[in-house]
N, C-alpha and C positions, 0 to 999 in steps of 0.2 A: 598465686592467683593470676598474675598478671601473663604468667607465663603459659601455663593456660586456655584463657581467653585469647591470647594472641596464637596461639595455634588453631584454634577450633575457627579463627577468624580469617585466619592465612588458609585453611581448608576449604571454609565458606567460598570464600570470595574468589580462590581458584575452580570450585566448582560451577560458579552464578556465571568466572566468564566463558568457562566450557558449555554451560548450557543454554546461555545469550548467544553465545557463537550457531548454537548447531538450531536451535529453534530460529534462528534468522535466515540460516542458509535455506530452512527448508519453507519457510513462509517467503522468500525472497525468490526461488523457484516458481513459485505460483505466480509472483509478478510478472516475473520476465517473460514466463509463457504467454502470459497477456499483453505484454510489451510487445510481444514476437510478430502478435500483428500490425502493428504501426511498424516495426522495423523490418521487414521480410523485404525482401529483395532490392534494399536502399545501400547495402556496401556498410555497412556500419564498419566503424574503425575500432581500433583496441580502445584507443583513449576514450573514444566515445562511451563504449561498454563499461569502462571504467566510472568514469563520469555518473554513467544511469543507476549502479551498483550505489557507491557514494549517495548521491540522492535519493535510493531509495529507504537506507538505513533510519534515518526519524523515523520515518512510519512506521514502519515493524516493531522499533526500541519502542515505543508506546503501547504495544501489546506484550513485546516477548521480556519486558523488563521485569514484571511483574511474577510472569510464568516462570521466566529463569529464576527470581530470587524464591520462590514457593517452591522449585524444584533441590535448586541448591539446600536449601535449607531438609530437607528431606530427606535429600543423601546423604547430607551431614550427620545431620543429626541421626539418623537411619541407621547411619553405620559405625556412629558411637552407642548407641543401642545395642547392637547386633555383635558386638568388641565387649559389652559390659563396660563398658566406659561411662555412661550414663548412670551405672549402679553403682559404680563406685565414690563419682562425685558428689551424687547422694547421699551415701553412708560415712562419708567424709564431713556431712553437715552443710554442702554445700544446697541452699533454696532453687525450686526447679526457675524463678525468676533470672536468678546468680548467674544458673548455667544459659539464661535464653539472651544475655546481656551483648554476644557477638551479632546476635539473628537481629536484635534493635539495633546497633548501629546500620550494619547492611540497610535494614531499611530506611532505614534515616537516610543513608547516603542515596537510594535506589529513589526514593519520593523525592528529593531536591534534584536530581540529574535527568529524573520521570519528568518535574512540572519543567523543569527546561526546554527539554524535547516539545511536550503539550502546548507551549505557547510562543516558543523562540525557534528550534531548532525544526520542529516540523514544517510549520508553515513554510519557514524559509526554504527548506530543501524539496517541499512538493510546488513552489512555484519555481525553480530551479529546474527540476525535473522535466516542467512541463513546455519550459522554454528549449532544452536541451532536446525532447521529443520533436517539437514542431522545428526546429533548428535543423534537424538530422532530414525529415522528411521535405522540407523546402527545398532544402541545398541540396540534398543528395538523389531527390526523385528526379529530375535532367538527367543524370548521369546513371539512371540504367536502361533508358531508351539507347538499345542498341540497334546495330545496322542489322537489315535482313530479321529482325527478332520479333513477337510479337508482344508488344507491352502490354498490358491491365492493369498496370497501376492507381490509373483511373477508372471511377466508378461509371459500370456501363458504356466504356469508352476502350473501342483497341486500335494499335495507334502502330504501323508499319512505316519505315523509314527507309531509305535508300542508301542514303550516304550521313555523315557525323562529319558538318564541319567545324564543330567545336562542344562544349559540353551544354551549349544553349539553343543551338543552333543547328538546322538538318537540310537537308535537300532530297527531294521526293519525297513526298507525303503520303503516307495513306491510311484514312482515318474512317472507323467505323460508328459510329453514334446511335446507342440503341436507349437513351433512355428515353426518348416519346415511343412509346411500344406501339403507338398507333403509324407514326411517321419516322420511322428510320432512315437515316442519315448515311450514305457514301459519300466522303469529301478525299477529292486529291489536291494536290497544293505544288508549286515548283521548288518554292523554299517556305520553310516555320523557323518559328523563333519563341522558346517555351521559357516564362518569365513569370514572376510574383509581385501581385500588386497588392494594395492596401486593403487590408483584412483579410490576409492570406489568402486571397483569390490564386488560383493556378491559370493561366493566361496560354495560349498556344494561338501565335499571330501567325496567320499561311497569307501568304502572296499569291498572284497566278494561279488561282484552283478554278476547280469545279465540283457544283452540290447536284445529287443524284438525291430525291425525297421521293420514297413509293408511299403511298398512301391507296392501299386497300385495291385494286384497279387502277388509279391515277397514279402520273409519274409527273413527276416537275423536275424540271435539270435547268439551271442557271449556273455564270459565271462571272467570278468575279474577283477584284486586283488584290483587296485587301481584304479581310475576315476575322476577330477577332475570337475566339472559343472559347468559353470560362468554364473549366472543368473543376473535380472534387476529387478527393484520391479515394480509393478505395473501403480505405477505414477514416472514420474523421477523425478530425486532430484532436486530440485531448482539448477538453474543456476546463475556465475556472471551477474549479472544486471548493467548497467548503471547508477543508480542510489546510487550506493556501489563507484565510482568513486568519487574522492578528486577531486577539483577542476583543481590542478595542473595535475591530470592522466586526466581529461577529454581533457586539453588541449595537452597533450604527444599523448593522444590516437590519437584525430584529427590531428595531423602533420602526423598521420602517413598513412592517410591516408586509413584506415581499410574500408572496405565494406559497417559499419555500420555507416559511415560518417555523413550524415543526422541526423540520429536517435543521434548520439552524440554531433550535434549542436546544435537541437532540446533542447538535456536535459540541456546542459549549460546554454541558454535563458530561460529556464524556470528556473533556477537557480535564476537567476538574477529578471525576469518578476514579481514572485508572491511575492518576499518580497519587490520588486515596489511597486506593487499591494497596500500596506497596506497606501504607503503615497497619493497615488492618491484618496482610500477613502477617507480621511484627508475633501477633497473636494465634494465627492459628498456625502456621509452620509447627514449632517444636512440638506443640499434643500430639498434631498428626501423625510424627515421627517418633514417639511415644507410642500412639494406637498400632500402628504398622508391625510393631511388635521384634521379633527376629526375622522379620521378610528380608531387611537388607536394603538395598539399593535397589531393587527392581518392584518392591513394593511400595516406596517412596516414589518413585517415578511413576507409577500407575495410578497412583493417589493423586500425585499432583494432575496429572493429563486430566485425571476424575475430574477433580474439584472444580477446572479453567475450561473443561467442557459444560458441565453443569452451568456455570458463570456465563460464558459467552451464548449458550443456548436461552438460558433465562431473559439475557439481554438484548438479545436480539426478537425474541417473541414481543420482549416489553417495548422498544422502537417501535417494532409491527404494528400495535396496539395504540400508541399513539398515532404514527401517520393514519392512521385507519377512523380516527378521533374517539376511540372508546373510551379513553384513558389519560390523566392529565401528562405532559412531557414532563412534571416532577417525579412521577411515580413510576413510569417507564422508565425512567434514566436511572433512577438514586432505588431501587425495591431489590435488584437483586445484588447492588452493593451493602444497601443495610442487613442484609439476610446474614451476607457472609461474614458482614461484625458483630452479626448479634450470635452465630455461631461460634467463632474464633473468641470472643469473650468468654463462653461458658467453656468452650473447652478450654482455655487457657488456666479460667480460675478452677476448674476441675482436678486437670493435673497439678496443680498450684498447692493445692488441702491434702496431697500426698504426701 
């Protein structure tokens, strides 16, 4: 028996992390695309790249932990099915529980490493992340104003340079300022100096210039020594998130009653809901891969994507429903995790009376 279980478990668990891996790479895709625009023409570095990758792994393990271990278990199981392997341990006397006894540990291990991620390991690496984003674009936005080039790195703002004499520092200016759409802005300057001050302001000091303002028919031209310009980049910097919150701050936050009250009971429940999630598999993996029948491994896989699109479509209608205040945040959060344990019980104890 032991021998066994320790196979069908050494199969599992190299399947959960073949399938943890590849459902991360491709939800981890989707990020960076998004990341792509905060990072676009900043020079990012390797380590950096690396860095962002790293940080972004909590958050995805909180969704793909669960889907891997429902997939893995599918295949497994799917393709001891599909081998007679399954029929055989049966007629052997062995109880469909007996054989489900590997698919319980996994999840045992998958919900204690889940609630880690949910309360330790996320927070910590999405406030990581977001330090690491505004870190790259502070320091590294200077240094793609090049000579003779035209920047737009800042928003509504194009910014020609003459000379580089250092990575903070220029000599002839020329600076366009189109965000009063009504009064548009020509400024030259003899020297700038582009700097960060206190709450990430983007600062561009010019010397020696001169402002050209058309407004409509009128023109105003003045000049003047010193000028200071508080500009924005392009895309704004990543904001606190909800999900950078400790458990103990999500609950401080909601006493206090903030605006974004919803949304902050919303994230607590799902806190709690998706490293649930892993022991409620516990129960319906093996039936599913039972019902699948002799599909194999592509039947099992199609099953799971099934099952964790149904799930995440459910759950997300039921969010909706709440912000929207139809519906209490208990019932939005916790309706389409109870669905799926009041499913995975009956099929469990279904196949069970076999």
């Amino acid at each position: 028996m032991k021998i066994i279980y320790k196979s069908i478990l050494i199969e599992l668990f190299l399947t959960f992390l073949v399938s943890l891996a590849f459902l991360n790479f491709v939800l981890m895709m989707e990020k960076v695309l998004r990341l792509s625009r905060f990072l676009s023409g900043t020079g990012v570095s390797v380590e950096n790249m690396i860095k962002i990758f790293l940080y972004i792994q909590p958050q995805l393990l909180l969704l793909t932990i669960p889907m891997a271990f429902l997939i893995a278990t599918l295949l497994t199981y799917g393709r001891l099915n599909h081998d007679n392997e399954l029929l055989i341990l049966m007629t052997t006397g062995m109880k469909f529980k007996d054989i489900s006894r590997p698919v319980f540990i996994t999840g045992v291990l998958c919900f204690i490493f889940n609630f880690l991620v949910s309360f330790y390991f996320g927070p910590k690496s999405s406030h990581m992340l977001r330090n690491e984003i505004t870190n790259i674009v502070t320091v590294r936005a200077p240094l793609t104003i090049d000579e003779g080039a035209f920047n737009t790195s800042f928003k509504d703002i194009v910014i020609i340079i003459k000379e580089k004499l250092s990575n903070n520092s220029f000599k002839g200016v020329f600076l366009y300022d189109g965000r009063n759409k009504t009064e548009p802005k020509v400024m030259t300057a003899r020297e700038g100096r582009i700097f960060m001050s206190e709450g990430l302001q983007t600062n561009l000091f010019l010397k020696d210039g001169y402002i050209h303002i058309a407004k409509g028919e009128n023109v105003t031209e003045m000049f003047f020594e010193k000028y200071n310009l508080i500009m924005r980049f392009e895309s704004d910097l990543p904001s606190r998130k909800n999900s950078e919150l400790t458990l103990y701050e999500l609950i401080d936050e909601i006493k206090k009653h903030v605006p974004q009250i919803s949304s902050l009971q919303l994230e607590l429940h799902r806190r709690f809901s998706l490293p649930f999630l892993c022991l409620i598999l516990i129960f319906l993996g093996p039936p599913l891969s039972m019902m699948a029948g002799k599909s194999g491994k592509l039947g099992g896989l199609s099953i799971g994507l099934g099952v964790f699109t149904l799930y995440y479509i459910l759950l997300i209608y039921g969010e909706n429903l709440v912000k929207a205040g139809k519906i209490s945040h208990y019932i939005g959060a916790w309706t389409p995790t109870l669905l799926i344990l009041l499913c995975s019980l009956l099929l469990f104890r279904k196949e069970s009376k076999k």
